[in-house]
C-alpha positions, 0 to 999 in steps of 0.5 A, a space after each residue: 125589309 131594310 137593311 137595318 132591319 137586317 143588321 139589327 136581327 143578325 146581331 141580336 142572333 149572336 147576343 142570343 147565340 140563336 141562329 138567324 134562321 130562327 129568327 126569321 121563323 120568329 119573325 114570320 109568325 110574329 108578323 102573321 099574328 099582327 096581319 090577322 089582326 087586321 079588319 080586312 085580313 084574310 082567314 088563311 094567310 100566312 107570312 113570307 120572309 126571303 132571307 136574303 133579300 129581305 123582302 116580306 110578303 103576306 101570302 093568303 088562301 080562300 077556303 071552304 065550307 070544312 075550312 080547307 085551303 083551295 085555289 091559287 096563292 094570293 100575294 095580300 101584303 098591306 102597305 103598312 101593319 100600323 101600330 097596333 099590329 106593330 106591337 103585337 109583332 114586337 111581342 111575338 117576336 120576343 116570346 119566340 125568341 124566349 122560347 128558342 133561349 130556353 129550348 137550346 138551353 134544354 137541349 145543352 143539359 139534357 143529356 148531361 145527368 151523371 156529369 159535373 158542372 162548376 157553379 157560382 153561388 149566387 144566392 142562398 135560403 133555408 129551401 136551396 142555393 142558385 148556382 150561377 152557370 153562365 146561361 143558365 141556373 142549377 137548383 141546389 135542394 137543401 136535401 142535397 146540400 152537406 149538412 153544416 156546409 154554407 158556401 158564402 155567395 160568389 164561391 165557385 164550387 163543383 156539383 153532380 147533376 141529377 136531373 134536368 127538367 123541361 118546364 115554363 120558365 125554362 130548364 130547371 138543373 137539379 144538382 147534388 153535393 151529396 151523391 156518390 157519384 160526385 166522388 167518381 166524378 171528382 176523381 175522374 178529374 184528378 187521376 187520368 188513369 180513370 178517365 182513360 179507363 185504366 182503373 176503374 171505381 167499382 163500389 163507393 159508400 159515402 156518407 157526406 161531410 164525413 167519410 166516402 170509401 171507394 173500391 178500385 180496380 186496376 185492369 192493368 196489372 202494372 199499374 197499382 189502382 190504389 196508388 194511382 188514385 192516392 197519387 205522388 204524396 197524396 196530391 191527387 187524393 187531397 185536391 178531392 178532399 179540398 173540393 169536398 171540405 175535408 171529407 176523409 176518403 178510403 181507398 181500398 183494392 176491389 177484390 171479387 173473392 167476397 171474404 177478402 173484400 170485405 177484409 180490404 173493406 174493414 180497413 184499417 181494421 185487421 181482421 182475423 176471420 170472415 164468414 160468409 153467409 151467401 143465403 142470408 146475405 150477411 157477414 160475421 167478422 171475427 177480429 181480436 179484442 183489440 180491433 174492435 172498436 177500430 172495425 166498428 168505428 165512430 158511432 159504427 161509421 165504418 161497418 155501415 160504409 163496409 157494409 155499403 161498400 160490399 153489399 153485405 150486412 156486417 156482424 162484428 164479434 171480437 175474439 173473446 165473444 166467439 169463445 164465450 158463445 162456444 162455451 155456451 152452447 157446449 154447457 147449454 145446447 140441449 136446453 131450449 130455456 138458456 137462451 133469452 133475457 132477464 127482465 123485472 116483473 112485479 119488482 121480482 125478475 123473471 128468465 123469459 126465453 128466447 123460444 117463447 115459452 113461459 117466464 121462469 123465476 130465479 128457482 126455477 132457473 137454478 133448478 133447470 141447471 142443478 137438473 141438468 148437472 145432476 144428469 150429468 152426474 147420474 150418467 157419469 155415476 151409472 159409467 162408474 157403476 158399471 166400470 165397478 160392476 165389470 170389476 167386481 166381475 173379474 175378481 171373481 173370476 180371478 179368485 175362482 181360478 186361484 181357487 181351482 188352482 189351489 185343488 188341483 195342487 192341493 190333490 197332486 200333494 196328496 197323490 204324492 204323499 200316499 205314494 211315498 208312504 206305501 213306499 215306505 211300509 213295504 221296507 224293512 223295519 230297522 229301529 225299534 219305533 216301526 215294530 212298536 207303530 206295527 203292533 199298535 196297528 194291530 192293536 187297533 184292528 184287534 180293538 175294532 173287531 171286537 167291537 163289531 162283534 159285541 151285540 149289544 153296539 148297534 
């Protein structure tokens, strides 16, 4: 080999960034190829190229009836290749050389999914964007791309790498502007605090070109992680909402008690009450009549990255609702057709309950509620009954004692007065009034014994 030859190959290596040992081996079985090719060319041959010196030489075998390889080494080199072997060399040599570009490129990005690359747009269709990288091209899909984000041609921007691929042509870069993991990324850039692993993004719900909320984690009680992402007047926060075009960002604090994360998740909303459901999976939130709509959000943005962001499904119940359901299920808990909807039939609307029993008409339903008053009434008049019943009881009662009472002083008055009057008859008379009332005594008793003693009264 000559050494322009040489020169030639150590400056192709550097324009390629391939090393000129890969080179050599390109050239080698490039020349090999073109040897047999030859008429005269050996079955078993191979070609042998000193990297110092330059010398090529083209070294054969004899085989055998299995086609194995026996005896000495024999030195075969033509004193010239001739054309038609010296353009199968130049073409080897160039598939070779492609081949090693795209194996290096491979090897540079294939273990590089999850990180951030800066790209320049290069073209763009209605299927993906190209993004320029240098050495090689990122594929950006249209299922990746913002919706109503058109980067004009020659803009630098950021993207996430999802998946690298090994084929044919070449390493194809798939690379995403809508994956959660950008934001972590992005701010892995901005605030050091995360790249030194001081704080730490434990959740992140994105919705792209809209609205991302990320939860943080400080494992350094000195050092604030809401703050630290936010940075001096905003900036750290707003060189990521640059990159991402106005995307708006919530940051809130990670908390692993699941009623106060899903509180810090619901901001800026205030929240009044969380109920956990750890079974099912789910949340009920309770926030005053006027935090509603702030909980629930534009078109329920808000809950849906909440519930993304702690992984819990999200019921939003204001106040008023909380009530309203408690009261009716102390007026209507025992009744298994309260609950359910109206709906027309026939033109007539029919109560079909929740517990799928048959459809109720409007008479219906007012006579299961009358039925359920008048079973309260009935039981609150069996109460007044028998309060009236104890009642009546007891004046009974009363009235008897007085009555014995009354006897009782009725038979002492009595027991007094006869002995007061035997009293009195055994004085002596001192008026005329005694003597009369004495004869009139004895005027009777005459009166009654002659009676008795007539035979003809009896």
């Amino acid at each position: 080999m000559n050494p322009e030859m040489m020169e030639a190959l150590q400056a192709l290596a550097v324009d390629r960034q391939i090393s000129v040992e890969t080179l050599f081996g390109a050239l080698a079985d490039a020349m090999t190829a073109a040897y047999q090719k030859r008429p005269d060319a050996h079955q078993y041959s191979w070609v042998d190229i000193d990297t110092e010196t330059g010398e090529i030489r083209v070294i054969a075998q004899e085989i055998d009836d299995d086609g194995e390889p026996y005896g000495e080494e024999m030195d075969v080199t033509p004193n010239d290749f001739g054309r038609i072997a010296a353009q199968t060399t130049r073409q080897v040599m160039s598939q070779r050389i492609r081949q090693a570009e795209r194996d290096l490129k491979y090897e540079e990005y294939a273990g590089r999914e999850g990180e951030i690359i800066t790209g320049i747009i290069q073209q763009s269709d209605s299927r993906y964007t190209l993004l320029d990288l240098g050495r090689a091209e990122a594929l950006l899909p249209q299922s990746e791309q913002v919706n109503y984000e058109r980067p004009d041609p020659g803009d630098r921007v950021k993207a996430y790498i999802v998946e690298v691929r090994n084929s044919p042509k070449g390493p194809q870069i798939v690379v995403s502007r809508t994956h959660p993991g950008l934001i972590k990324r992005l701010f892995e850039l901005e605030v050091p605090e995360i790249a030194e692993g001081i704080v730490e993004i434990k959740a992140c719900a994105r919705e792209p070109g809209q609205r991302t909320k990320i939860a943080v984690w400080s494992n350094d009680s000195n050092i604030d992680p809401v703050g630290a992402c936010v940075g001096a007047r905003g900036a750290r926060v707003r060189m990521v909402v640059n990159e991402l075009r106005g995307e708006k960002i919530d940051i809130v604090p990670f908390s692993d008690d699941p009623n106060d994360f899903v509180m810090k998740a619901l901001q800026p909303a205030k929240v009044k009450e969380v109920r956990i459901d750890a079974e099912a999976g789910s949340a009920q939130v309770i926030v005053p009549d006027f935090q509603l709509s702030l909980a629930i959000g534009k078109e329920g943005q808000n809950a849906r990255l909440a519930s993304r962001l702690t992984g819990l499904r999200i019921d939003i119940r204001s106040e008023t609702d909380i009530a309203e359901e408690e009261a009716y299920r102390r007026e209507y808990g025992g009744d298994s057709w309260a609950e359910g909807e109206w709906r027309e039939v026939d033109g007539a609307n029919m109560w079909f309950p929740a517990d799928g029993s048959d459809p109720m008409t409007q008479e219906e339903v007012e006579a299961a509620q009358a039925a359920g008053s008048d079973g309260e009434d009935e039981d609150a008049s069996a109460d007044v009954a028998e309060l009236e019943t104890s009642g009546e009881t007891e004046a009974a009662d009363s009235v008897a004692d007085e009555g014995a009472d009354d006897a009782t002083d009725e038979a002492i008055s009595e027991a007094t007065t006869d002995s007061s009057d035997a009293g009195d008859s055994s004085e002596p008379t001192d008026d005329g009034e005694s003597e009369e009332e004495a004869v009139d005594s004895s005027g009777d008793a005459d009166e009654s014994d002659a009676v008795s003693d007539d035979p003809g009264v009896g």
